[in-house]
Each structure stands twice: as C-alpha cells, then as structure tokens.
PyMOL CGO cylinders between C-alpha atoms (Angstrom):
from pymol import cmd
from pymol.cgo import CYLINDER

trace = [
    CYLINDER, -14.17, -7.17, 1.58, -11.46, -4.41, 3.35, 0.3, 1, 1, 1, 1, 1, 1,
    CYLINDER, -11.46, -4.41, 3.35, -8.23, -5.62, 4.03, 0.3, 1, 1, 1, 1, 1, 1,
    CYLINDER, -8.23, -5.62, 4.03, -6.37, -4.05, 6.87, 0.3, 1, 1, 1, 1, 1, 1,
    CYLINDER, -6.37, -4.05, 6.87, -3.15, -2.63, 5.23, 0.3, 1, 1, 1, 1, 1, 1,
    CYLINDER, -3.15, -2.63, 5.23, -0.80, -0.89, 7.48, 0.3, 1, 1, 1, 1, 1, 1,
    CYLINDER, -0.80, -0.89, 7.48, -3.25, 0.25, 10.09, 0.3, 1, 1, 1, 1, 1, 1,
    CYLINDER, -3.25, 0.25, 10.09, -5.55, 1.64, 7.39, 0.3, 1, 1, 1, 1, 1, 1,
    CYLINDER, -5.55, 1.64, 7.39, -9.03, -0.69, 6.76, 0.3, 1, 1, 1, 1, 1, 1,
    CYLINDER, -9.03, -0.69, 6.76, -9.11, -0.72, 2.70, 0.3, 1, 1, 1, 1, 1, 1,
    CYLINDER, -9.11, -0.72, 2.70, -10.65, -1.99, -0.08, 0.3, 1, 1, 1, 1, 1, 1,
    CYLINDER, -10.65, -1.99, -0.08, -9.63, -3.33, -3.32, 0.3, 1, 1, 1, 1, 1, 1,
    CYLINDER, -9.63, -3.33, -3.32, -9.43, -0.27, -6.31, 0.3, 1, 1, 1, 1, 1, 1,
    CYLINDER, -9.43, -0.27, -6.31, -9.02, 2.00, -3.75, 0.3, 1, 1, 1, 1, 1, 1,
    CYLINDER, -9.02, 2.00, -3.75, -6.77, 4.80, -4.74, 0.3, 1, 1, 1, 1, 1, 1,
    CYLINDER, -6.77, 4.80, -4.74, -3.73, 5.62, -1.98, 0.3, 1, 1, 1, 1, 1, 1,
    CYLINDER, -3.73, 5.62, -1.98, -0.87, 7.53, -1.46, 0.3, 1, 1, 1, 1, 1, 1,
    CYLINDER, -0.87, 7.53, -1.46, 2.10, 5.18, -0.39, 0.3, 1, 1, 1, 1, 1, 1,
    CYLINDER, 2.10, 5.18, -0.39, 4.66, 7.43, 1.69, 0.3, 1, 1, 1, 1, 1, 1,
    CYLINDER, 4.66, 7.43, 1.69, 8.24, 5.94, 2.16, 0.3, 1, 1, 1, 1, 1, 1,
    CYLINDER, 8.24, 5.94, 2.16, 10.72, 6.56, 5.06, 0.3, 1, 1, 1, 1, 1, 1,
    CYLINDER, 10.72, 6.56, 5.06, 12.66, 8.70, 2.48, 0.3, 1, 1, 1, 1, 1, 1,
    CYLINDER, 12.66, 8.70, 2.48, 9.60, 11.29, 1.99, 0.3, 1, 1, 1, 1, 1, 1,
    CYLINDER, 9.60, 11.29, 1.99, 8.83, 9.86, -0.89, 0.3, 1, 1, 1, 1, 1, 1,
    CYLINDER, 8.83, 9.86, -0.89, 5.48, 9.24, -2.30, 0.3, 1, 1, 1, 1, 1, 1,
    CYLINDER, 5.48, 9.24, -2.30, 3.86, 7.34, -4.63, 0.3, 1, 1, 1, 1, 1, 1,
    CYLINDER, 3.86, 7.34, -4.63, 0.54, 7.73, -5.96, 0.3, 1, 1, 1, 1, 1, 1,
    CYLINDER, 0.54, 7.73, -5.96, -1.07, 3.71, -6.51, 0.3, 1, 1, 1, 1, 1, 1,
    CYLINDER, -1.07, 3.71, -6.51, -4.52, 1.56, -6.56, 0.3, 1, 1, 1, 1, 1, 1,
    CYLINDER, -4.52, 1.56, -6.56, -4.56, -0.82, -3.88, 0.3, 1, 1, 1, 1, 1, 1,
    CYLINDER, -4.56, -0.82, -3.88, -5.21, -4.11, -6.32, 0.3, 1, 1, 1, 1, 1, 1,
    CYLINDER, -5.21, -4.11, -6.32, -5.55, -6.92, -3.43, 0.3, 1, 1, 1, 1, 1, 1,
    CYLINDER, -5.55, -6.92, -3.43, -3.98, -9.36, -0.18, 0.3, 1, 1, 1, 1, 1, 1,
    CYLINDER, -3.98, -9.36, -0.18, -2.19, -12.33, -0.90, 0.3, 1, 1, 1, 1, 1, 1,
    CYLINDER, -2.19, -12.33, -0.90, -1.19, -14.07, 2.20, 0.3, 1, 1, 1, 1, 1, 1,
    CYLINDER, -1.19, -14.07, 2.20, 0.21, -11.19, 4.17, 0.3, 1, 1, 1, 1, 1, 1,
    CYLINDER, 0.21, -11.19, 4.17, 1.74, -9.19, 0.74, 0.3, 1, 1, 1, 1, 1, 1,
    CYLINDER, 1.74, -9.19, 0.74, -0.57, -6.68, -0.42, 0.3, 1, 1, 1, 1, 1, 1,
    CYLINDER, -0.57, -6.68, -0.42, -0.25, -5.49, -3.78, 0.3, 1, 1, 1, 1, 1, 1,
    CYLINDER, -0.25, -5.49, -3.78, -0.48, -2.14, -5.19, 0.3, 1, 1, 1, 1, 1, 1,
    CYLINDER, -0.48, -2.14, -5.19, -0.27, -0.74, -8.76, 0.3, 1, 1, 1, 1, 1, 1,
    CYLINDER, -0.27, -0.74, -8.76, 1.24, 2.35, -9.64, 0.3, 1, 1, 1, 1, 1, 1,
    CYLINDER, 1.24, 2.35, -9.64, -0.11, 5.37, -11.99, 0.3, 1, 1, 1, 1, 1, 1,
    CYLINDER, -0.11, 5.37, -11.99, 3.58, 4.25, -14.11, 0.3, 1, 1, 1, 1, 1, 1,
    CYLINDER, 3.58, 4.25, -14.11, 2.15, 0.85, -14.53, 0.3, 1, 1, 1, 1, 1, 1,
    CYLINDER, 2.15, 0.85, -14.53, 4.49, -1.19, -12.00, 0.3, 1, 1, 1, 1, 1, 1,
    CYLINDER, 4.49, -1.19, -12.00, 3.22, -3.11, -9.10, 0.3, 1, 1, 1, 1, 1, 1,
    CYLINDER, 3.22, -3.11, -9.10, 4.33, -2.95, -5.81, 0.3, 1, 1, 1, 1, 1, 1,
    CYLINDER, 4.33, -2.95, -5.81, 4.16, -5.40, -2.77, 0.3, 1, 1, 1, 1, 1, 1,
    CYLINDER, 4.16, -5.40, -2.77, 4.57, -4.43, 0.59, 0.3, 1, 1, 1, 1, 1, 1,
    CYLINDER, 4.57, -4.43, 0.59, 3.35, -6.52, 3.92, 0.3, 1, 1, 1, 1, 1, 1,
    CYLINDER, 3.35, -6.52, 3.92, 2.39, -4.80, 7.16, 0.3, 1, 1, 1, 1, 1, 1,
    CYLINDER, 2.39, -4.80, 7.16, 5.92, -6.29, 8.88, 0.3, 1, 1, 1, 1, 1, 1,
    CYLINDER, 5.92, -6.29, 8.88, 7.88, -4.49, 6.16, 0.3, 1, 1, 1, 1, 1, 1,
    CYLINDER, 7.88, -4.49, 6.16, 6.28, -1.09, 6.35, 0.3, 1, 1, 1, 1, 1, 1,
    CYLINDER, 6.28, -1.09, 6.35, 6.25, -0.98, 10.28, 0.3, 1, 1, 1, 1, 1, 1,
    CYLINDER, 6.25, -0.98, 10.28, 10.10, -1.71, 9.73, 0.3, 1, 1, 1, 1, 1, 1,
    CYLINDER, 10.10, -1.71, 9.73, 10.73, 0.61, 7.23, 0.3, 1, 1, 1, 1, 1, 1,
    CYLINDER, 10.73, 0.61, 7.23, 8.37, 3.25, 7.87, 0.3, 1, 1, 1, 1, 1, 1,
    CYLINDER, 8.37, 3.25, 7.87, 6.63, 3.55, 5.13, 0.3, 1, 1, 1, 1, 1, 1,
    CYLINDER, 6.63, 3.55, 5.13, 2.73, 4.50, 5.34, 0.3, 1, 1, 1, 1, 1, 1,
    CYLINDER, 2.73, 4.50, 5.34, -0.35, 3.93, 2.94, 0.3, 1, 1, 1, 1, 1, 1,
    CYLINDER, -0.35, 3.93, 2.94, -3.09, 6.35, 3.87, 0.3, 1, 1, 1, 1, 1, 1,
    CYLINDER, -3.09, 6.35, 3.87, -6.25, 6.67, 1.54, 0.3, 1, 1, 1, 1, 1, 1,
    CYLINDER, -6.25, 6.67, 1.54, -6.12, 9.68, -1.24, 0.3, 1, 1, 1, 1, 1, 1,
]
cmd.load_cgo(trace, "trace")
C-alpha cells in the first residue's frame, strides 16, 4: 500500500533522501504511517518521525533515491 508522504506517493522499504531546511540530508528507508507520523530509519540506525504538517512548516522534503 503507498502512503502519501510529503507530496511524494511511497511505499514501505523504500529508500529516500530526507532534505532539511538547513541543506541537510539524510539518507533513510521509509519503514511505515502511523496516524499522520511517518517513520523513517536511518543508514546510522536511528529512526526518524516526521508528519506532512511538520515538513510543510519546516521545509524539509523526502523525495525517492
């Protein structure tokens, strides 16, 4: 089943490059959607949960790799 995360259709174990405001960017698998938090795990081994309100506010986009 594909989620929509950010404004990008995706599907779980999908591998993504999550871009913050900063310039940053983090290489991750998308793992899945609970609620409206999607979670992500990085290649260091720490998750990370971001919702669609959050990123619009902060900027920061998930695009696939």
């Amino acid at each position: 089943m594909k989620y929509l995360v950010g404004e990008t259709p995706m599907e779980q174990g999908q591998r993504v490059i999550i871009t913050f405001s900063d310039g940053k960017s983090v290489s991750a698998v998308y793992k899945d959607t609970y609620g409206y938090n999607h979670s992500f795990e990085t290649e260091t081994g720490s998750t990370v949960t971001l919702s669609n309100h959050f990123m619009r506010l902060k900027g920061i986009r998930v695009k696939p790799e």
